[in-house]
C-alpha positions in Angstrom: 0.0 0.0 0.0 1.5 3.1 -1.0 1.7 5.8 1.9 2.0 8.9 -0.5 -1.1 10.3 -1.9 -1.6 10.6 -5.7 -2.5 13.8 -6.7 -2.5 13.1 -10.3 -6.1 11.6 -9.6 -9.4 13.6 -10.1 -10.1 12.3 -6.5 -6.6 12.4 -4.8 -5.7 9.2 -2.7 -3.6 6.4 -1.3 -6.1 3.6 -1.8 -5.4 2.6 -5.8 -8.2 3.8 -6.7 -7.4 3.7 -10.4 -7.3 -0.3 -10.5 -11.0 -0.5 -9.4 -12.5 1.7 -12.6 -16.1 1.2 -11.4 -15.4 2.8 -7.8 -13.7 5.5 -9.1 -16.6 6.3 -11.5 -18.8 6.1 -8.7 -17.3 8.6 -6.4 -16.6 10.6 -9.5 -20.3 10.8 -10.1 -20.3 11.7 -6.2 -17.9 14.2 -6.5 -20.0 17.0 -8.6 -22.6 16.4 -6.1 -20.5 17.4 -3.0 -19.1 20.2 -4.8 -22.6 21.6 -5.3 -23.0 20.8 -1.4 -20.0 22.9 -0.5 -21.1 26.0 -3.0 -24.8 25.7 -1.1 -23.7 24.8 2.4 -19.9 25.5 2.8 -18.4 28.7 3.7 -20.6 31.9 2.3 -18.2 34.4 2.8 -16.4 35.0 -1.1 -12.4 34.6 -0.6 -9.7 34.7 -2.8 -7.2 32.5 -1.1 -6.7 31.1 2.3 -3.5 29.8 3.5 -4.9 25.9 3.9 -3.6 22.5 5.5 -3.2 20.0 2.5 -3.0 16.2 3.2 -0.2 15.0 1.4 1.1 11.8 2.8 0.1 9.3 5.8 3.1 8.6 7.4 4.6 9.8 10.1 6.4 12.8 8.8 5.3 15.2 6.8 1.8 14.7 6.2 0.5 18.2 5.3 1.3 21.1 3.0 0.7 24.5 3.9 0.0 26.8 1.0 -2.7 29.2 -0.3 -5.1 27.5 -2.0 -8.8 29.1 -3.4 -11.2 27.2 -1.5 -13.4 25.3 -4.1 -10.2 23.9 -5.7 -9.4 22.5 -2.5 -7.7 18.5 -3.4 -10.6 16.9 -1.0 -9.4 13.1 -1.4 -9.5 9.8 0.3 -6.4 8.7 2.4 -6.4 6.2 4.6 -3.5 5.5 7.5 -0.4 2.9 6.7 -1.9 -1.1 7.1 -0.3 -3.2 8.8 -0.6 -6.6 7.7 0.0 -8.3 10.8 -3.1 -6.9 12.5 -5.3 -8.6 14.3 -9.0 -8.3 16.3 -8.1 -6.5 19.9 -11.3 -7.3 21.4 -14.5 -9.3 21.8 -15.7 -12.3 20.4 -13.0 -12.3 17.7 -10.2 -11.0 19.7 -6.7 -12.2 17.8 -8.5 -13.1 14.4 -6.9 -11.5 11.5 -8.4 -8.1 11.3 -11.2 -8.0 8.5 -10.3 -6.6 5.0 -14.1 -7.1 3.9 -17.3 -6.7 5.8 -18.2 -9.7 7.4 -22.0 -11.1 6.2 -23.5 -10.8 9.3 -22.1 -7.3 10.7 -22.8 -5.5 7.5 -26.1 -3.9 8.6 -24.3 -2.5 12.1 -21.2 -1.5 10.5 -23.0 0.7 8.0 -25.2 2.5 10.6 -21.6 3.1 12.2 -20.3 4.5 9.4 -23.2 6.6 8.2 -23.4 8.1 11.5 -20.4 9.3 11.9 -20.5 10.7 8.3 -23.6 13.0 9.0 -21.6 14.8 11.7 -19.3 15.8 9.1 -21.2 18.1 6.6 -23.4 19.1 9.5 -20.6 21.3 11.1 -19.7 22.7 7.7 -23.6 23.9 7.7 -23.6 25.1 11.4 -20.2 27.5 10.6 -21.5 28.6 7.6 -22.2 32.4 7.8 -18.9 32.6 10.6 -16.9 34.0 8.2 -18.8 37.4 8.4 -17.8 37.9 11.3 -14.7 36.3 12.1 -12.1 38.8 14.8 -8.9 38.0 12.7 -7.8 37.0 9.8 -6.1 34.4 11.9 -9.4 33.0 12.8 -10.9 33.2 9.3 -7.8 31.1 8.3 -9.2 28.2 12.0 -12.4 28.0 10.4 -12.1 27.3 6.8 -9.0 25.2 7.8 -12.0 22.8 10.3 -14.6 23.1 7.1 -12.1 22.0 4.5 -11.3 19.2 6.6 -14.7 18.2 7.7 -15.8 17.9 3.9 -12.6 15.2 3.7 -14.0 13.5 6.5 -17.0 13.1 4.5 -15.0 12.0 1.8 -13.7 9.2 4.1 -16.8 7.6 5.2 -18.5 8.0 1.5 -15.3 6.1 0.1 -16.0 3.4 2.7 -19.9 3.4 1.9 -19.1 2.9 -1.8 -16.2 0.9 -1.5 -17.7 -1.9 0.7 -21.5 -1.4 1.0 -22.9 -1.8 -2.3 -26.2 -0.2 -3.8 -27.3 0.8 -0.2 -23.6 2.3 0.5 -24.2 4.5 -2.3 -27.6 5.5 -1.5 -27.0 6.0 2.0 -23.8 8.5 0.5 -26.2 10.7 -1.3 -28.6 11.4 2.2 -25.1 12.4 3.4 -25.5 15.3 1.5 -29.5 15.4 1.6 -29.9 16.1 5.4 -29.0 19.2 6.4 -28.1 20.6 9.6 -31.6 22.1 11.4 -33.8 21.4 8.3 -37.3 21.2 10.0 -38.0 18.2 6.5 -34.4 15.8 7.1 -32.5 17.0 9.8 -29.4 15.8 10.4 -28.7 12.7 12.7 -27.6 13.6 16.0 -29.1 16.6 18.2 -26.3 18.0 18.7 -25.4 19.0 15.1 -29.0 21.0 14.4 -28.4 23.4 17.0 -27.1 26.5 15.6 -23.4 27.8 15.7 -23.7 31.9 15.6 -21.4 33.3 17.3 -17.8 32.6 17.6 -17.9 32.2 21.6 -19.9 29.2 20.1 -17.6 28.5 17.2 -14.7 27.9 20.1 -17.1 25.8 22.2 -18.0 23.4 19.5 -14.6 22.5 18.7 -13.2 22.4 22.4 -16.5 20.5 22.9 -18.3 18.9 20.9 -15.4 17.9 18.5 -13.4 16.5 21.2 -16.7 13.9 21.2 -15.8 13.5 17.4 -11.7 12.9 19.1 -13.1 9.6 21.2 -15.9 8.4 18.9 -13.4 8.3 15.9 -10.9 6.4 18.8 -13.1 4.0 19.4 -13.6 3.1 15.7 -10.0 3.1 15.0 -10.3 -0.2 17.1 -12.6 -1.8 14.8 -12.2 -5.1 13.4 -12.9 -3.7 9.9 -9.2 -2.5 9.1 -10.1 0.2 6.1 -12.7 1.3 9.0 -9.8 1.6 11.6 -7.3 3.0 9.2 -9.7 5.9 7.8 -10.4 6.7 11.6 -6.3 7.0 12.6 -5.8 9.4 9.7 -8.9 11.8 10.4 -7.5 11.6 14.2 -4.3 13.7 12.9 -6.7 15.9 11.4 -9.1 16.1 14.7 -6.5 17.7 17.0 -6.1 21.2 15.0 -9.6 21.6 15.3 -9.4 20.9 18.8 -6.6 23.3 19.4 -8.7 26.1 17.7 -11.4 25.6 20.7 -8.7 25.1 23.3 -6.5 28.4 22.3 -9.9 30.4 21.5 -11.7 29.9 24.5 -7.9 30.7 26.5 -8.0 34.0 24.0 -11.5 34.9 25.3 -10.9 34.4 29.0 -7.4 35.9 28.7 -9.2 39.3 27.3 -11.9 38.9 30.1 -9.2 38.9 32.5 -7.7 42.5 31.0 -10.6 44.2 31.1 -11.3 42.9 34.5 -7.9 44.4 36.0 -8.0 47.4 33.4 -11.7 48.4 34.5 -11.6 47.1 38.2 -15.0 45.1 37.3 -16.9 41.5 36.5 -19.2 43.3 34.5 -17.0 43.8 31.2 -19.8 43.8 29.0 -20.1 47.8 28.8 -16.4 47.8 28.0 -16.9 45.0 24.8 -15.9 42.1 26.6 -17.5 39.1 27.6 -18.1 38.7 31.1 -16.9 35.2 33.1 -20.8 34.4 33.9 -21.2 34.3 29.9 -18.3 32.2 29.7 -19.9 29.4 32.1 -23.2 29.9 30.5 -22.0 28.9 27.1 -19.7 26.4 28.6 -22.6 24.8 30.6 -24.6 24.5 26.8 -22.0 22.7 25.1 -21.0 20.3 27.6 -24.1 19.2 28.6 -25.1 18.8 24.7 -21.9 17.2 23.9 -22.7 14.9 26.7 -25.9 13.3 25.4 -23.9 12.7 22.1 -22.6 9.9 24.2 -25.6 8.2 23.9 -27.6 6.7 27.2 -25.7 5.1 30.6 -26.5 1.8 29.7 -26.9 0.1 25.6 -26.9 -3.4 24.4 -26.5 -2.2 21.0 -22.7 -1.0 21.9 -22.5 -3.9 24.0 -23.3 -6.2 20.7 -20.9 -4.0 18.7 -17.8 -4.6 20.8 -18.8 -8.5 21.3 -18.5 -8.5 17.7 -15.3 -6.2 17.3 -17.0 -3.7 15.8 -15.9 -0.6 17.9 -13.7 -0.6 20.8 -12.7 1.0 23.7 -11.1 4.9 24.2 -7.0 3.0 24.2 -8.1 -0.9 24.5 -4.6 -1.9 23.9 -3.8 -0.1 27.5 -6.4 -1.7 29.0 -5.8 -4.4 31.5 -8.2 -6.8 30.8 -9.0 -9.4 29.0 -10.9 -7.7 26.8 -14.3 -9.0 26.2 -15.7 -8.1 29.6 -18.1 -11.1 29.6 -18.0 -11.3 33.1 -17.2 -7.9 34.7 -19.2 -5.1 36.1 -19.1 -1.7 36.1 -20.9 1.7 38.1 -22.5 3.3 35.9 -24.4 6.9 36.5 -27.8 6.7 37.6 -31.3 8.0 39.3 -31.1 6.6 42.6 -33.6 6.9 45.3 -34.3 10.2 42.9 -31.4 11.4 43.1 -28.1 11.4 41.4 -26.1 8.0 42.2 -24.7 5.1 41.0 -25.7 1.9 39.9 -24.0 -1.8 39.0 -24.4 -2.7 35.7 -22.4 -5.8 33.2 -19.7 -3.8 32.0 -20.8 -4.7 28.4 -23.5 -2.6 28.7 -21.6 0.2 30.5 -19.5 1.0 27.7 -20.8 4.3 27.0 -20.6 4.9 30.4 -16.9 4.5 30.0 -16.3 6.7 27.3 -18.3 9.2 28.6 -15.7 9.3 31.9 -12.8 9.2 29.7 -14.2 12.8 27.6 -15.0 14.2 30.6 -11.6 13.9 32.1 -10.7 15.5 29.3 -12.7 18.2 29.2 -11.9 19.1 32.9 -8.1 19.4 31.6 -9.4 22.5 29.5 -11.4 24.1 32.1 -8.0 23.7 34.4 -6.4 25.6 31.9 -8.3 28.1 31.6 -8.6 28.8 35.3 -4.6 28.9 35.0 -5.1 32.1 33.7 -7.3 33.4 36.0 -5.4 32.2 39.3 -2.0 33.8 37.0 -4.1 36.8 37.0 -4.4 37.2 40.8 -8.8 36.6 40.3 -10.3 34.3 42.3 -13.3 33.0 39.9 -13.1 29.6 38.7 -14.9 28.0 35.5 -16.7 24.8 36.2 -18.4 21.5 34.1 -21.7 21.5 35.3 -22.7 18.1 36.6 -23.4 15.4 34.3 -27.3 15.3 35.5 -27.3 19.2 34.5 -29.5 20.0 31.2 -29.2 16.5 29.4 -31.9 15.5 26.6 -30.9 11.7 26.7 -29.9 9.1 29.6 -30.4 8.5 32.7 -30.9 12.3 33.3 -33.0 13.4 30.8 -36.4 13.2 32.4 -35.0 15.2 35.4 -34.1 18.9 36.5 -30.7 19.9 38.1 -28.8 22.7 38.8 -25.0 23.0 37.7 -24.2 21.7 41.1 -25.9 18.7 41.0 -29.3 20.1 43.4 -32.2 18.4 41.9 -35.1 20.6 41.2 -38.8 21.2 40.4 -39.6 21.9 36.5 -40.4 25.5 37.8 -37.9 25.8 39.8 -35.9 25.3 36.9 -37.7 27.3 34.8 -37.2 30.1 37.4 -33.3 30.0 37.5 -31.8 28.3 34.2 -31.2 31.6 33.0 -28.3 32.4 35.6 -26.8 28.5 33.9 -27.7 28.7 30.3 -27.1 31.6 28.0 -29.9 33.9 27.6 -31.6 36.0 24.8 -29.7 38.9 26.4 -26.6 37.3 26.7 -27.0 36.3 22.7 -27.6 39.6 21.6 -24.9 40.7 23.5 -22.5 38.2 22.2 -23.6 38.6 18.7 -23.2 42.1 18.9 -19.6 41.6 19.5 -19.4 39.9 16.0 -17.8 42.6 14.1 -15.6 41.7 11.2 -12.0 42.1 11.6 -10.4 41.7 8.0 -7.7 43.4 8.1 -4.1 41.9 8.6 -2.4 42.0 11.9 -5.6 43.0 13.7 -7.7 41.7 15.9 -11.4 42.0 17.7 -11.1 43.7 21.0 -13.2 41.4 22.6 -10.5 38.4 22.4 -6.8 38.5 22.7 -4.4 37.5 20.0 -2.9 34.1 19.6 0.3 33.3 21.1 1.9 31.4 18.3 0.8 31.7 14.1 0.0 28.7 12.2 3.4 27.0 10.7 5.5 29.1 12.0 4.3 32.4 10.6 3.7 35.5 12.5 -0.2 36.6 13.5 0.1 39.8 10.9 0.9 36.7 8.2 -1.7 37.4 5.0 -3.4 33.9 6.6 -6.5 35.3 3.8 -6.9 36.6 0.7 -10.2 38.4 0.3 
């Protein structure tokens, strides 16, 4: 398998996709389609050029090329991470069978749901940033966002290539709905929740990659475990990709707190609003959103359908090969969370069936490290506010939790109650309008928004007044 993607291709790509003429036609015939997609759905603010992120190899150097590219003739293209032939099963029923090359008979209707899934989420953020670009605070940032839309339209590229490649007449047909559904569409929504709710801010923008991509980060982990090896290896390449858009969240929301924290000292006040900031309180609010949304992405406490799909090696664990176990859990148990007495607790469950229970735990350790790190810059700052995760029974639409009312801190309360006080936890109309009127476009080079602070460190080495966009 060559590493080294072939750009001589109409569809770039390290799978050989010229020796199987009928596939290529097929995603050739796709390809106008998604193009039309991206000119409906992608970016709406006209550029030039942007100064773009180009997958170029899969190996473990130099994977990317950075260069300024015009958007639409961005080389979208199917590349898949290095096989190795020696793999085998890490899990399950099948654990240390050679890894499957083909979908197995009786897996094929699972494995496609998988697949097709995790390909909604893709366009659907693409749709959700759409009009971002209007209002971006920096060319720097304009450079973020189309840099996580370009490479969210590959990602699509990745699961159509295995729908087509391995799924038939349905793979196809499922490919096309792909691009069908549309993010918040009242007539076909897109899959999950999570990805109709509206991105229109860039307080938000940050949140949903610190977030909800971060969810993206361990559901594409625990598919890079799967027995289906061109499903594993399309997952370990879209990982590399996964952690830029992650930083952009991670470094934005620091940017936001660290101008919070100037205007604080500089105006002896919480209340930075009047001085076009965005006040800490706003900060939680919108952190208490995205968490608790992100959260129900997980799925409920308990399932026997992820139990079924890692009995049968479908999808894994967040790092199985560091756990010690032995792997198919048959006969273990785990705590899972739970109403208890009617209140939040814990309850014993097989651990099969905890599994999304498990991952859960393993984002939200994660997500904690953020919130550390942004509080690093408040303690450095002499202030003694904190940002916090709200508990995992706060504002959740699925689980355990979701026919119950609780406060950040866990209190359980009354449906007015709630109704009462969820504006001091969840972002308001007022806080909104404020927000949005904060969105202000900041084109120019070198400068920035005054309601965020500029980034540390440019992208590939070049300085923040780098032309990062052409307009």
């Amino acid at each position: 398998m060559a590493t080294t993607a072939d750009y001589t291709e109409k569809i770039p790509n390290n799978v050989d996709l010229h020796e199987d003429r009928r596939l290529q036609r097929a995603l050739e015939s796709w390809q106008p389609n998604f193009l039309s997609w991206w000119e409906s759905m992608g970016p709406s603010l006209p550029t030039r050029e942007v100064y773009l992120r180009t997958a170029v190899d899969v190996g473990r150097e130099g994977w990317a090329h950075f260069g300024h590219v015009a958007m639409r003739d961005y080389r979208w293209g199917i590349f898949l991470a290095e096989r190795d032939g020696d793999r085998r099963i890490g899990f399950g029923a099948h654990r240390g069978e050679p890894a499957w090359q083909k979908v197995p008979g009786e897996y094929r209707a699972d494995l496609q749901r998988l697949i097709v899934i995790q390909g909604d989420t893709e366009p659907a953020s693409v749709e959700q940033q759409r009009n971002l670009g209007a209002t971006a605070p920096s060319l720097y940032d304009l450079r973020n966002l189309f840099q996580v839309n370009v490479e969210e339209g590959r990602h699509l590229w990745a699961m159509v290539y295995l729908l087509h490649a391995h799924f038939g007449r349905e793979g196809r047909e499922e490919a096309e709905e792909l691009l069908r559904r549309n993010s918040g569409s009242e007539e076909s929504p897109r899959i999950l929740g999570a990805f109709n709710e509206e991105t229109p801010d860039w307080l938000s923008f940050f949140m949903f990659t610190y977030f909800t991509d971060r969810d993206g980060k361990y559901q594409l982990g625990t598919l890079k475990e799967s027995g289906f090896d061109p499903l594993s290896r399309t997952c370990e390449f879209m990982l590399k990709e996964e952690a830029h858009h992650m930083m952009v969240g991670t470094t934005g929301i620091d940017r936001v707190v660290e101008r919070t924290v100037q205007l604080m000292k500089e105006h002896d006040t919480d209340d930075v609003a009047p001085h076009g900031g965005i006040s800490l309180d706003v900060v939680q609010k919108y952190l208490n959103f995205h968490y608790s949304v992100s959260l129900d992405l997980f799925g409920s406490e308990t399932s026997s359908n992820v139990a079924n799909y890692y009995t049968a090696g479908l999808k894994g664990r967040w790092m199985e090969e560091r756990r010690r176990d032995d792997h198919r859990l048959t006969d273990d148990a785990v705590m899972v969370d739970a109403l208890v007495d009617g209140g939040i607790g814990q309850t014993e469950v097989a651990a099969l069936v905890g599994l999304n229970t498990d991952l859960r735990r393993a984002y939200i350790a994660d997500c904690q490290s953020g919130v550390n790190r942004w509080n690093r810059i408040l303690s450095e700052a002499g202030l003694p506010q904190r940002l916090r995760l709200p508990s995992i029974a706060f504002n959740r639409k699925v689980g355990a939790f979701a026919g119950i009312e609780a406060a950040p801190d866990g209190e359980m309360l009354d449906a007015a109650e709630w109704e009462r006080r969820m504006g001091a936890w969840l972002p308001t109309e007022v806080d909104k309008t404020h927000v949005r009127s904060l969105m202000r476009p900041v084109h120019e080079t070198g400068r920035i928004a005054a309601w965020i602070a500029p980034p540390r460190n440019g992208i590939n080495g070049q300085p923040f007044d780098y032309e990062y966009v052409r307009l």
